[in-house]
N, C-alpha and C positions, 0 to 999 in steps of 0.2 A: 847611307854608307856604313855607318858604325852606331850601336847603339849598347846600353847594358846588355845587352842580350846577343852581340856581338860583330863580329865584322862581316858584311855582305859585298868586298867589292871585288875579292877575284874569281874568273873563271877558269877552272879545269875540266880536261874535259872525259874525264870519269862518268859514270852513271849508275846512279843508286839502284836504278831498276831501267829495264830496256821493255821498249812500247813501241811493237809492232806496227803494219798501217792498218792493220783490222782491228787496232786496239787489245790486243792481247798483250799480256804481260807476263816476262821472264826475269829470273834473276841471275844479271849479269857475274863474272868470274873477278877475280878479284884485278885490279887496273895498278900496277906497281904499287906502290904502302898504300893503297885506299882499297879496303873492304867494303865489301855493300853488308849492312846489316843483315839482305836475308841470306848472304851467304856464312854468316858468321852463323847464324839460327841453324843452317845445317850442318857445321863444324862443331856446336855445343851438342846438338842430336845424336852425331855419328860419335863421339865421344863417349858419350854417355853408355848408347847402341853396345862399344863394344867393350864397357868396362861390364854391361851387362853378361857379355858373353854370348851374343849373338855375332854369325857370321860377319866378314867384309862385306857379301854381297848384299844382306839383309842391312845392312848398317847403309850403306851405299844409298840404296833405295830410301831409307830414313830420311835420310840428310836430302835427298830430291823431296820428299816429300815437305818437309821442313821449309824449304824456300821456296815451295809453292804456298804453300799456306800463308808463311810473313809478307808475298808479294800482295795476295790477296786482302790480306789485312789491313793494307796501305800502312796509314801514319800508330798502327796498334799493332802492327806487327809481333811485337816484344811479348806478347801476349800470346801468342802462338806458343812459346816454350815455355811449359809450367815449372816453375821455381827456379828461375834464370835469376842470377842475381848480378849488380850494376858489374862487378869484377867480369862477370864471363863473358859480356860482350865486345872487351876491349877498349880497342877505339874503332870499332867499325861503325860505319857510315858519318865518320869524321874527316873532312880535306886534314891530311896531316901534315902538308907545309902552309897552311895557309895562317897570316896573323890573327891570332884569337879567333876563329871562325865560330861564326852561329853555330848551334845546336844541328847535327845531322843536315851539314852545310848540302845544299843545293844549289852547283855553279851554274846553272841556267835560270834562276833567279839575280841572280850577282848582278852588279850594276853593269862590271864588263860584256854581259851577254846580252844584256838590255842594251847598253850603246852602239853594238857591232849590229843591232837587227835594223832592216830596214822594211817598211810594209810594198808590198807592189800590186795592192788591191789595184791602184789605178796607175798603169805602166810609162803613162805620163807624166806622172807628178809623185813619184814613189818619196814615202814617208818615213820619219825617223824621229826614234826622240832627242830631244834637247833638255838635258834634266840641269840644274843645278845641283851641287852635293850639297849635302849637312849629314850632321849628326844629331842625335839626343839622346839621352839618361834612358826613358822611355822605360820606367820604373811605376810602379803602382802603391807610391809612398809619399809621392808629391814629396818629392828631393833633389830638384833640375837640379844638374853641371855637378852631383857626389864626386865628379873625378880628379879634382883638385887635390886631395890628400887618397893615398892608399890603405883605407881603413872600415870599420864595421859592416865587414862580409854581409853577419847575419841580419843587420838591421838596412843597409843602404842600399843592396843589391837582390834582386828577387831569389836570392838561396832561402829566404826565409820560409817562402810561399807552400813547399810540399808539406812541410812541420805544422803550421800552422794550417792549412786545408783538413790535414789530419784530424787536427783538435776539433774544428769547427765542425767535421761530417763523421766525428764519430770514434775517433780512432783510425791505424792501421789497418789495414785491410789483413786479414790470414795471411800470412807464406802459405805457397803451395810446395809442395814434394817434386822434389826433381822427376820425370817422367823421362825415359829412352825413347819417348814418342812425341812428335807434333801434335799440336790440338787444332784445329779450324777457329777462328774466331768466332764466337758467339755475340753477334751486335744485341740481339733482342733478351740475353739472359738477366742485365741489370746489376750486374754482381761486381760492377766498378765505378769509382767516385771518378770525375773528369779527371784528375791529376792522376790516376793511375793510366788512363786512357793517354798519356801524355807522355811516358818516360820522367816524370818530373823528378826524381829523383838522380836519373844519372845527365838531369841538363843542368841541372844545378851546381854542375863543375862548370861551366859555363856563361854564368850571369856575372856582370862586371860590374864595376862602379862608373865606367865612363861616358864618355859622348858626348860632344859640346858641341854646339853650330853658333861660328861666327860671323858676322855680317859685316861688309866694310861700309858704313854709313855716314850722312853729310850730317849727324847727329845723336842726339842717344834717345829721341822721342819716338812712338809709337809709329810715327808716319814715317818720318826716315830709315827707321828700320823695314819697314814693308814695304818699303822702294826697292831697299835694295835684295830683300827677297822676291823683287817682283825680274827685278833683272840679272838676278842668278851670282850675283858678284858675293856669294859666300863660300865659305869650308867650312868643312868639319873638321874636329879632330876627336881621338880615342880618348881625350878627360882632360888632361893638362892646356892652358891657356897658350899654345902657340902662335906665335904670329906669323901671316904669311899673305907674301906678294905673287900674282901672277899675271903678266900682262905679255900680248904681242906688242912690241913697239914700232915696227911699221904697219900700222894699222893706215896710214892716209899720208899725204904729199907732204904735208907739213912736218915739220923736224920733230916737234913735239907732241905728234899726234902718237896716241897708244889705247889699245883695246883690255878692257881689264879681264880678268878671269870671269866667265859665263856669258860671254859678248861671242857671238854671229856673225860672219862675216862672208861676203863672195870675194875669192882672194885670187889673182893668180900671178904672185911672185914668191921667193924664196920666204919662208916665216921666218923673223925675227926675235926670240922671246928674252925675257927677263923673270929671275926669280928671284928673291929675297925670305928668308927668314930667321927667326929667331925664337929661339926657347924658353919653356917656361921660366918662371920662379920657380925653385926650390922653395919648399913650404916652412915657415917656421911651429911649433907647438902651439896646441892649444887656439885663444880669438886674439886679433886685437883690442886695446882699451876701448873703442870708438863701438864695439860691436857688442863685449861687455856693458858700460854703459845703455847701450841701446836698448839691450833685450832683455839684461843679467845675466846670468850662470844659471838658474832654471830651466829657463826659456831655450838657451842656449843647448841646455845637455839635452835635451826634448827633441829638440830641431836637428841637431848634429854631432850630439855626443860630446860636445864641449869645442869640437877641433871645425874652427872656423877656414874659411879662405884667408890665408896669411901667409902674404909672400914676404919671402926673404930679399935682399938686394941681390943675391947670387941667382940664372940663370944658368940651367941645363943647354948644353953645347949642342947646334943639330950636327950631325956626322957626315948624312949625305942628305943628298935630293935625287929623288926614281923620276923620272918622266913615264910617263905610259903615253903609247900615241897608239888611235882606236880608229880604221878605217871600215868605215857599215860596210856592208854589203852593198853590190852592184849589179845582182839576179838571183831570185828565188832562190832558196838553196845552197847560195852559197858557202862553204862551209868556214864558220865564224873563227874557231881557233888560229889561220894564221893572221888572220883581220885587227887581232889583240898583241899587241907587242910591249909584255911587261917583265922586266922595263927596257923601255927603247933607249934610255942613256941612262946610266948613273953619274950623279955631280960630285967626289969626291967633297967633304969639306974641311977646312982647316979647323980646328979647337980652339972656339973662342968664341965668347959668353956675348960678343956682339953679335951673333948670327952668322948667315952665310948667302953670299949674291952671287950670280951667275948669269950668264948669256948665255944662250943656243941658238942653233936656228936648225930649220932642215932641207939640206940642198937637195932632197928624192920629192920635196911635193909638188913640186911643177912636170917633173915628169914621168910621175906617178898617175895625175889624171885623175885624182880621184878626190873625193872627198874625204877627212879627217878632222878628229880630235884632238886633243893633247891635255893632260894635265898633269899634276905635278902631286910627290908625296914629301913632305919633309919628317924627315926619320931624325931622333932624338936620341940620345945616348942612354944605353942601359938604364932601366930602374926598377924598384919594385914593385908588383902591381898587386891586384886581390884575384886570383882565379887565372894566373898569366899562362899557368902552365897547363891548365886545363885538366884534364884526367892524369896527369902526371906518369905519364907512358915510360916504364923504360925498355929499350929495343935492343934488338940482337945485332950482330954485324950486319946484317942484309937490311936495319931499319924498320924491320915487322916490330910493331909493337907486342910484344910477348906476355907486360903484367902491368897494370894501371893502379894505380892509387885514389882513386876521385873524393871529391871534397865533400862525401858524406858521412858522417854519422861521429865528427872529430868535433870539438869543444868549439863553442862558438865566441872564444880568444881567439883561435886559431885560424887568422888572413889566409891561410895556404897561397901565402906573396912567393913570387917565383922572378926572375927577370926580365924583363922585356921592351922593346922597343918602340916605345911612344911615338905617333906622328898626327901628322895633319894634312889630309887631302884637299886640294885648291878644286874647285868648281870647272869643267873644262871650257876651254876655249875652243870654238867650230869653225872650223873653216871648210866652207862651199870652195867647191874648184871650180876657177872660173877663165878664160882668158884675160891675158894681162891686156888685151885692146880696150880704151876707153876706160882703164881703171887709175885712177890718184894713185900712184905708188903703188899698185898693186890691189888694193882692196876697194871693190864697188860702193857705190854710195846705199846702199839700200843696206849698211851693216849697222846692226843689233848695239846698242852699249857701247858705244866707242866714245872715249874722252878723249877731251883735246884743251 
C-alpha cells in the first residue's frame, strides 16, 4: 500500500499513455490537473520550437513529434528531450491529488484497480484477489519503520541514491544543450549510467521516510506474527505507529461473534462494522536511557543519527476515518471506476488523544447482489513530514501546476518538511454475497478468520 517510495492505493482514471487493441501507442491530452509526461515533452519542444523562431505550424508538428518519440521510449522517455532539466517537466505524470503518490503514479497498478478486477478465465468460478494490506520502509540502508521521527532526508530515505551513484560510476553525466528538437531514444548507444535511464533525480522529491506494517498478533514471536500475516488481519500505515481496529461484528448467530479485518466471508444480511483508532506518540529528542545504555551514542549516531524511537506520553489526535467500499467486477469488461467508491463514508472525529470509535453498517448490500469489500483509512491530524510536498508545485487559479521547486540540489540540512496527513489503512474485509437462507445471522459457515 505505502512504502518510502510512496503511496500506491488510489485509482484515477487518467492514463499516462493510451494502448490501442493492435497495441499501438499514443500520447493521450492532458485529463483535468494530470499531464502525461509525453505530452509535457511536447509542450517543452513547442516552446522551445518557437522561441527559436520557427513557425506555429512547424512548432506544432515538433511537439507531435516529441510525444511520439517519449511514447516510444517508454519508462526513458525524458531522454527524448536533450537538456530538459527537473524544473521543465512540472509535475507531469504525477496523480496530483493523490496522498504522497509513487513516482510517475500509475493508477492501474494501485491496489484499488487491483481489487475492483476480477479474472473470468473460467465463467463458472470467476477469480479475484484477496490481498491483505501493509506497508514498509522498503529502503536499501537496512533502516525498517525510519518513519517514527521526521528526519535525515539525505541518509534515511533513498534521496541519497542519485549522489551517490554518481560518485560510484564516475561522476555526472554532461548536460546536454537544449535542442528545439526531439531525439529518438538510442537503447544501443551506451552513453547512460542506470540512474540516468531512471529520472532519479526528479523522483527523489519523492522518497519518504515511512511505511510501517502492523500485525494484530496472539504474541510477539516469529510464529505468531506469521499467523497473522497468514490470515491477512494486518495494516499499514505511512510511518507513524497507529493503532487500529477493523471488524464486521455480525459475522455469526452469536452475540459475540465478529470477523476481524482480512477475514472472508459468504454473507447475505445487512454488514455491521466497527472501527476503532488511535494515534501516534508524538516523539520526544534524541534516545532513551535504556537504548543509550544498550548501544552508546556511537553506535547510536551510525544506526539513526542519535534520534531514537521515543515516544512522548502525548498522542497525535486521528480527525476522521474514510471507509472505501470496492465491488469487482461482474463481466469482462466491466468498467472498474464506478466499482471504487472513495470514500463511501467519512467518520467525522472528535479531538481527543483517546482515539476515535464508530459503527457503520451498509443497508445497499443485500440489495445490491453483488459482491464487496470494505476497508477503512484512519487520518491523523497535520504534521510534518520529509518530502510531504513533493515537487513543491505552486498552481494557478485553474490548479495547473505552473512552477515546482523539487528537492534537488539544496543542503542536505534541509528535510524540505512540508505538512501532511498521516494515516493508517486496515486490511479489507470480503464479503461474498450470498443468500441469507441457511445462514447464522447472515454469514455462511465456510467464512475465512472469524473470531468468536
Amino acid at each position: 500500500m505505502f512504502s518510502s517510495h510512496g503511496n500506491s492505493e488510489e485509482f484515477r482514471a487518467f492514463r499516462e499513455v493510451e494502448i490501442a487493441a493492435d497495441g499501438a501507442k499514443a500520447c493521450p491530452a492532458p485529463d483535468g490537473a494530470f499531464t502525461p509526461s509525453c505530452w509535457r515533452a511536447g509542450e517543452i519542444i513547442a516552446a522551445r520550437c518557437a522561441a527559436a523562431g520557427e513557425s506555429a505550424e512547424e512548432c506544432a508538428k515538433r511537439a507531435e513529434e516529441a510525444r511520439a518519440n517519449y511514447v516510444a521510449a517508454d519508462l526513458t522517455g525524458h531522454l527524448t528531450v536533450p537538456g530538459a532539466k527537473v524544473e521543465d517537466w512540472l509535475d507531469s505524470g504525477q496523480c496530483p491529488d493523490c496522498f504522497q503518490p509513487a513516482f510517475n503514479y500509475r493508477p492501474r497498478s494501485s491496489v484499488q484497480y487491483i481489487m475492483a478486477l476480477r479474472d473470468f478465465e473460467n465463467p463458472a468460478q470467476p477469480e479475484r484477489f484477496h490481498f491483505g494490506f501493509m506497508a514498509s520502509s522498503d529502503n536499501h540502508s537496512a533502516r525498517p519503520g525510519t518513519g517514527y521521527k521526521e528526519i535525515a532526508r539525505s541518509t534515511f530515505t533513498e534521496a541519497r541514491l542519485p549522489l551517490a551513484a554518481s560518485e560510484l560510476l564516475g561522476g555526472a553525466r554532461k548536460p546536454e544543450d537544449p535542442s528545439a528538437r526531439s531525439v529518438p531514444f538510442d537503447a544501443t548507444s551506451g552513453a547512460y549510467q542506470f540512474f540516468d535511464l531512471r529520472e532519479s533525480e526528479r523522483s527523489s522529491s519523492f522518497f519518504l521516510n515511512g511505511g510501517l506494517i502492523a500485525a494484530h498478533a496472539s504474541g510477539r514471536d516469529r510464529d505468531a506474527i506469521w499467523d497473522s500475516l497468514q490470515r491477512r488481519e494486518v495494516y499499514g500505515t505511512s510511518g507513524p505507529r497507529i493503532l487500529l481496529w477493523f471488524d464486521l461484528v455480525n459475522a455469526g448467530a452469536e452475540a459475540a461473534a465478529s470477523a476481524p479485518m482480512g477475514s472472508s466471508l459468504a454473507f447475505g444480511a445487512e454488514p455491521q462494522f466497527r472501527v476503532r483508532a488511535v494515534g501516534s506518540f508524538e516523539q520526544n529528542p534524541g534516545c532513551p536511557d535504556d537504548s543509550t545504555e544498550a548501544l552508546g551514542t556511537e553506535q547510536l549516531a551510525r544506526l539513526c543519527r542519535g534520534e531514537c524511537h521515543h515516544p512522548s506520553e502525548k498522542r497525535r489526535r486521528i480527525t476522521r476515518i474514510e471507509v472505501v467500499r470496492i465491488r469487482p467486477q461482474n463481466a469482462p469488461g466491466e468498467d472498474v471506476a464506478p466499482l471504487i467508491e472513495d470514500p463511501w463514508r467519512v467518520i467525522a472525529c472528535e479531538p481527543s488523544e483517546a482515539g476515535c470509535a464508530a459503527t457503520f453498517s451498509d443497508p445497499e448490500f443485500v440489495g445490491a447482489a453483488r459482491d464487496t469489500l470494505y476497508y477503512v483509512r484512519a487520518i491523523e491530524e497535520k504534521s510534518l513530514a520529509v518530502n510531504a510536498d513533493l515537487l513543491r508545485c505552486e498552481r494557478d487559479g485553474s490548479g495547473k501546476c505552473v512552477r515546482v521547486k523539487p528537492c534537488i540540489g539544496v543542503s542536505p540540512e534541509d528535510e524540505c518538511l512540508a505538512e501532511t496527513e498521516e494515516r493508517a489503512w486496515s486490511s479489507p474485509i470480503f464479503l461474498e454475497h450470498a443468500p441469507a437462507e441457511g445462514a447464522a445471522g447472515g454469514a455462511i459457515a465456510r467464512a475465512e478468520g472469524v473470531q468468536r
